[in-house]
N, C-alpha and C positions, 0 to 999 in steps of 0.2 A: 688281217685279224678279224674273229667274228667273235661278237658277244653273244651272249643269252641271255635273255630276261631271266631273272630270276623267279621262281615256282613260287605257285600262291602257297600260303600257310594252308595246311589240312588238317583238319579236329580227328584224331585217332577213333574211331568210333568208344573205345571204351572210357573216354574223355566228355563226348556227346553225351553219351546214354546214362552214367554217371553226373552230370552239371544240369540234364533235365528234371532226373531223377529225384534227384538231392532238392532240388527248387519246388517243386510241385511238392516235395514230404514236406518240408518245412512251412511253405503256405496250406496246405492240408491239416498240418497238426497245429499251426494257427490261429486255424478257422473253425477246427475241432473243438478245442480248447475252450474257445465260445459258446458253441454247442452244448458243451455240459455243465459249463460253469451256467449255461441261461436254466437250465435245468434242476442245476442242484443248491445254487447261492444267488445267484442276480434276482430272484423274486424277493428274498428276505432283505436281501440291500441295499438293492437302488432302488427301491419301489414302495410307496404309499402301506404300513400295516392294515389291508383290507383284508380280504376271503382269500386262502392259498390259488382257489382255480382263478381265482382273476390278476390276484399277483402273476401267476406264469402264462397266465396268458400273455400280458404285458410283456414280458420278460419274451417272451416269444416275440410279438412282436420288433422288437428290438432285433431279435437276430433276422426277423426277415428283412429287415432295411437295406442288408450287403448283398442279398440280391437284385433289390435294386438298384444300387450301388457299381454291381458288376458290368453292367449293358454302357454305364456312360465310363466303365474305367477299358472296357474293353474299344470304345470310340477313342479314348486319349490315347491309350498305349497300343492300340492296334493303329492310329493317325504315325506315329511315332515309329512304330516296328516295319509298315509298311513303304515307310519313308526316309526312314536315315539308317536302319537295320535291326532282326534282333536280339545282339547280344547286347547293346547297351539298353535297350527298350526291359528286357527283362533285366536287368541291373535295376532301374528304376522301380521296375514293379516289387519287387522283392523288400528294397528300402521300404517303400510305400505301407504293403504290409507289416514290415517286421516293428517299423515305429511305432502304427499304431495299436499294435499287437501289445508290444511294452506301456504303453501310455496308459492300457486298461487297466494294467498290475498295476499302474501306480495314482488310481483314481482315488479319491473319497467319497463315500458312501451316502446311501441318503441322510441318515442318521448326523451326519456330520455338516450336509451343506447343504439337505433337503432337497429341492425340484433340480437344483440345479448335477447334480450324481447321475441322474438317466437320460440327462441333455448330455451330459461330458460322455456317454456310455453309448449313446445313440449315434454322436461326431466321431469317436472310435472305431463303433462298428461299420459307418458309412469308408472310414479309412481304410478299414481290412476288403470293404467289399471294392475299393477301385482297387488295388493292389492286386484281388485273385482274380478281376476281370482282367487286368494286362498279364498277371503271368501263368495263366493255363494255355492260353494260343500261342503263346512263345515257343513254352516248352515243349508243346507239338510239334511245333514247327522245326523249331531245332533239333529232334529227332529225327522227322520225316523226310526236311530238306538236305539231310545226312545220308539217309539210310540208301544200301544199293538196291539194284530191281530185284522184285519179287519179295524184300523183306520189309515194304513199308508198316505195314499191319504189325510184324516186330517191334519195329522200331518204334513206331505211336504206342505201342503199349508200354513205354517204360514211363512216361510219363503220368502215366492212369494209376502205376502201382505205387504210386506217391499218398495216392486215398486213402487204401489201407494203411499202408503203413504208418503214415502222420494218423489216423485216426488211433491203430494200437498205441502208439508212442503218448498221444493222449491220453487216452484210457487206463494206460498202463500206468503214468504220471497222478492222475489223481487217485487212483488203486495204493500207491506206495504213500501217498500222501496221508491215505485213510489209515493205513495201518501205521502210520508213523505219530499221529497226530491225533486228539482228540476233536470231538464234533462244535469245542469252543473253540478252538484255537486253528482248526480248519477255516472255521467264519470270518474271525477275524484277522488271522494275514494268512495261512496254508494256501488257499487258492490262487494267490498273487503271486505264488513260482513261478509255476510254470511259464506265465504271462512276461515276465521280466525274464525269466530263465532261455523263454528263447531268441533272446538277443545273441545268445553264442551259435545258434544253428543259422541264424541269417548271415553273422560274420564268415561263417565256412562257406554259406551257399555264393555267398559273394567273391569268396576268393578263387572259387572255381567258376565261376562262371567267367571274372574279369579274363582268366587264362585262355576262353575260347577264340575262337577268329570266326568270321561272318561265315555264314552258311553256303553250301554251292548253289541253289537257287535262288538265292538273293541276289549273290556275285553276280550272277547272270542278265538277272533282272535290269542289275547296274547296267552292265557291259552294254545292255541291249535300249537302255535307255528308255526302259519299258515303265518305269514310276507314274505314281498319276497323283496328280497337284492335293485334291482332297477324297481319300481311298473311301471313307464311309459317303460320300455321295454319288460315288459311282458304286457302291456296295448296293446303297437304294433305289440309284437307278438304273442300271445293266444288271444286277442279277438279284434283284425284290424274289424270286421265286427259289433260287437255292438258298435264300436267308429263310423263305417261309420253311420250306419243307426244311430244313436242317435244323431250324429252331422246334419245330415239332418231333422228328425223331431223334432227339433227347429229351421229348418232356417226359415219356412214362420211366426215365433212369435215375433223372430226381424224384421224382415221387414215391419208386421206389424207395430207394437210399434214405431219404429222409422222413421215410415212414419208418424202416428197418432201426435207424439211430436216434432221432431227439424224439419222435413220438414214440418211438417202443420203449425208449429210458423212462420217459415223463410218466406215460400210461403204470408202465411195470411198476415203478416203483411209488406212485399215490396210489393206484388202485387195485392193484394184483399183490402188493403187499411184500415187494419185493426191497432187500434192504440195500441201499446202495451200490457196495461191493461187487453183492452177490449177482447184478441185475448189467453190472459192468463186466465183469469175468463172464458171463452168457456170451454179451456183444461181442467180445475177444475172439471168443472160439467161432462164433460167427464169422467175424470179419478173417478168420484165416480162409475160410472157405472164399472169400472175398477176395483175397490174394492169390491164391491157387489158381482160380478160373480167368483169371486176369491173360498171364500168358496164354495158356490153352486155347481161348477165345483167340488170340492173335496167332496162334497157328492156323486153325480151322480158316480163318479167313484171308491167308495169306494161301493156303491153301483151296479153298473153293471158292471164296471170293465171302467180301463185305458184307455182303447184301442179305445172303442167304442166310448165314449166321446170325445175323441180327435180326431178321425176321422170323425164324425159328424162336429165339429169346421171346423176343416178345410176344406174340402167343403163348408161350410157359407163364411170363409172368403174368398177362390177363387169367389165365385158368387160375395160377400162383393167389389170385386176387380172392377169390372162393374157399382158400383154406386158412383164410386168416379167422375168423371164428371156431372153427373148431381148434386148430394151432392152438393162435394167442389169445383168445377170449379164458380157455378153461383153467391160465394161471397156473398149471402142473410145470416142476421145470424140464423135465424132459420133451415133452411136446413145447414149450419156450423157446428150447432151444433149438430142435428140429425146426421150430419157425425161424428163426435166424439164420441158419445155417444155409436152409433152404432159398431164403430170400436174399439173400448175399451171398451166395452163390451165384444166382440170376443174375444178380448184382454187376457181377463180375464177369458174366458172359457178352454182358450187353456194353458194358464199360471198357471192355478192353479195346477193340477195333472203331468207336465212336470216333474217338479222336481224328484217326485218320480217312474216315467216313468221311467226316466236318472237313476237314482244311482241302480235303481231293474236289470240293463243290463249289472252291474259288482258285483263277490263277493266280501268279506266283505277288502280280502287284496290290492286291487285294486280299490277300488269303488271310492276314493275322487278322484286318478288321473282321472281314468277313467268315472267318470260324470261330475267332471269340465273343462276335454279337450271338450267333446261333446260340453256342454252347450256355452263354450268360441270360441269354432271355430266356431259353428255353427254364433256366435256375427262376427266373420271376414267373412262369406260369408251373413250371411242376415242382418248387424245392421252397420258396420262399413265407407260401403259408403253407404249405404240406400240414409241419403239425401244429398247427392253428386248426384247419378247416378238419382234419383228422380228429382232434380233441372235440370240437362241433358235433361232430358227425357221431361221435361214438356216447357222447354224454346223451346226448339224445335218441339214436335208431340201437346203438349198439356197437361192436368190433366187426361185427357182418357189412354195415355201411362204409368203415376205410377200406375191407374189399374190395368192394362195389365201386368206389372212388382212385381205386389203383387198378381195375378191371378198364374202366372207363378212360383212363390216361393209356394205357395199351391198345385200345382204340384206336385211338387219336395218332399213337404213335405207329402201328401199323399202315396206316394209309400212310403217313409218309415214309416210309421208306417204301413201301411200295415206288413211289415215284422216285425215292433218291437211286434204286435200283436201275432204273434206266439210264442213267447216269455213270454209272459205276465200273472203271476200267476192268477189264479179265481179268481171271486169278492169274496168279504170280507176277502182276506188273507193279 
């Protein structure tokens, strides 16, 4: 008689591409949630009764901390993914997130406990930003490490559409909250929903992820005995040069993106006169154009390759950088919204095939550390003061200077890919 080993467990791809999917919306919508609440409430309530621009500034502040946050969450959970695997790795990031997600819903205010409201709001947000540092490289990873030849750029794109779509889900959430609720009772608990509320989207993302089994390039990894004792110091010293250039070609995608949402909210609606609602429904129809291009991008580049697509993008959105003054300076909403549409759009040409750009620039024993330092630091030099230095810039030269300042990150991001291009497997592998 002859046995057989028994057949490793396989993730059905619709299984994969749905539990990366689902994990990335709900840390998106999140992290979103933040975003608008620093915008539209956290200046009035954890923050000192001073001048509104310096109340949100602070409040700004505050949200750039998770970017910081990101680079050492993405050292813990990428030490972790690159090392024992990652389906449990992202299990953990997700917790990480979704706890401290809920912790914010159920904060007290300054009003209530004084200095100590924007310390408990700051240990929060620093919570959300290890969490989305460990699970954006996950969920790439567990697409990509999935996906068959020729469809990885497919498959890294499912991941990415977690943005938009956790940012409408956001959007959409304080939109029903406005019409539901008046502008007191908004202040005083309305914005605490969604915050608490999504403790039910982390239990789901949890229960399908627990469902997956290890990835095939991991398995491999094992088999081959290919692990390395500590992944982020060989990430800095055998490949310092795919960390630099990977972390630069994604800084002009956050400065994008988070020029297009928390500084175009902040801006629209103190200075362009825009009323809340009305300035959220803009960003909506935006952010579909956002969604759209998302796939399309990962055709093109599964098709002609990576490299060329992305460098295309980027040049659009350096010229893109030129039309923000006549666009969003003239406050009309039809050209508002053409600015949106148009810049999230971009958005989403350059966002879709990143992902899989990033993690192809490390092997398999390195790759979670080393695509989610790029992807997260690249978040502390283009996404983190975005609209800090944006609000700077505009209160003083004008709306023609955050052109000029997302012109300038296009830049920067052209040269690297340039180099990441050399690099870069043929189309359809």
């Amino acid at each position: 008689m002859t046995t057989t080993a028994p057949a490793a467990a396989v993730n059905s791809p619709r299984r994969v591409l749905a539990a990366s999917l689902i994990g990335t919306t709900i840390e998106f919508f999140d992290f979103y949630i933040y975003a608008t609440a620093a915008v539209l409430v956290f200046p009035a309530l954890f923050f000192p009764a001073t001048d509104p621009t310096s109340a949100t500034l602070q409040s700004l502040a505050t949200f750039a901390l998770a970017f910081f946050a990101r680079p050492v969450g993405s050292a813990l959970f990428g030490h972790f993914g690159d090392r024992i695997g990652r389906k449990a790795t992202l299990v953990a990031a997700l917790l990480t997130m979704g706890l401290s997600t809920v912790a914010i819903g159920l904060l007290p205010t300054y009003a209530s406990i004084g200095v100590a409201a924007p310390v408990l709001l700051a240990l929060c947000r620093l919570g959300q930003g290890l969490g989305l540092g460990g699970e954006w490289g996950g969920a790439v990873l567990l697409a990509t490490e999935n996906a068959p030849p020729g469809r990885r750029a497919w498959y890294g794109m499912f991941p990415q559409l977690g943005a938009p779509i956790g940012f409408l889900c956001s959007a959409g959430v304080f939109l029903v909250l406005a019409e539901l609720l008046d502008e007191g009772d908004f202040a005083a608990w309305g914005w605490r929903i969604p915050f608490v509320g999504s403790a039910v989207l982390v239990a789901i993302g949890l229960w399908m992820r627990l469902k997956l089994t290890e990835t095939p390039d991991f398995q491999r990894a094992l088999d081959r005995a290919e692990r390395v004792r500590l992944p982020m110091a060989t990430v800095f010293a055998a490949h310092k040069r795919a960390l630099v250039v990977g972390t630069f070609a994604a800084l002009a995608t956050f400065v994008l993106f988070y020029l297009m949402t928390v500084f175009a909210l902040s801006w629209g609606t103190s200075r362009l006169g825009y009323a809340r609602e009305d300035f959220l429904l803009l960003q909506m129809g935006g952010v579909l154009f956002f969604a759209a291009t998302i796939p399309l991008s990962a055709l093109l580049a599964d098709r002609h390759g990576r490299g060329i697509v992305l460098v295309s993008v980027t040049v659009a959105i350096g010229l893109f950088g030129f039309a923000f003054a006549p666009l969003f300076g003239a406050g009309d909403r039809g050209t508002t919204f053409v600015f949106l549409a148009l810049g999230l759009a971009l958005m989403g040409l350059t966002y879709g095939p990143l992902g899989t750009v990033l993690a192809e620039l490390f092997p398999t024993a390195v790759r979670y550390t080393g695509a989610s330092l790029c992807f997260n630091l690249a978040g502390i030099f283009g996404a983190s003061l975005a609209p800090y230095i944006a609000t700077w810039l505009a209160d003083r030269w004008g709306i023609a200077a955050v052109g000029g300042y997302l012109a300038a990150a296009a830049a920067v991001t052209l040269l690297a890919l340039l180099a990441v291009r050399a690099r870069e497997p043929s189309p359809g592998s």
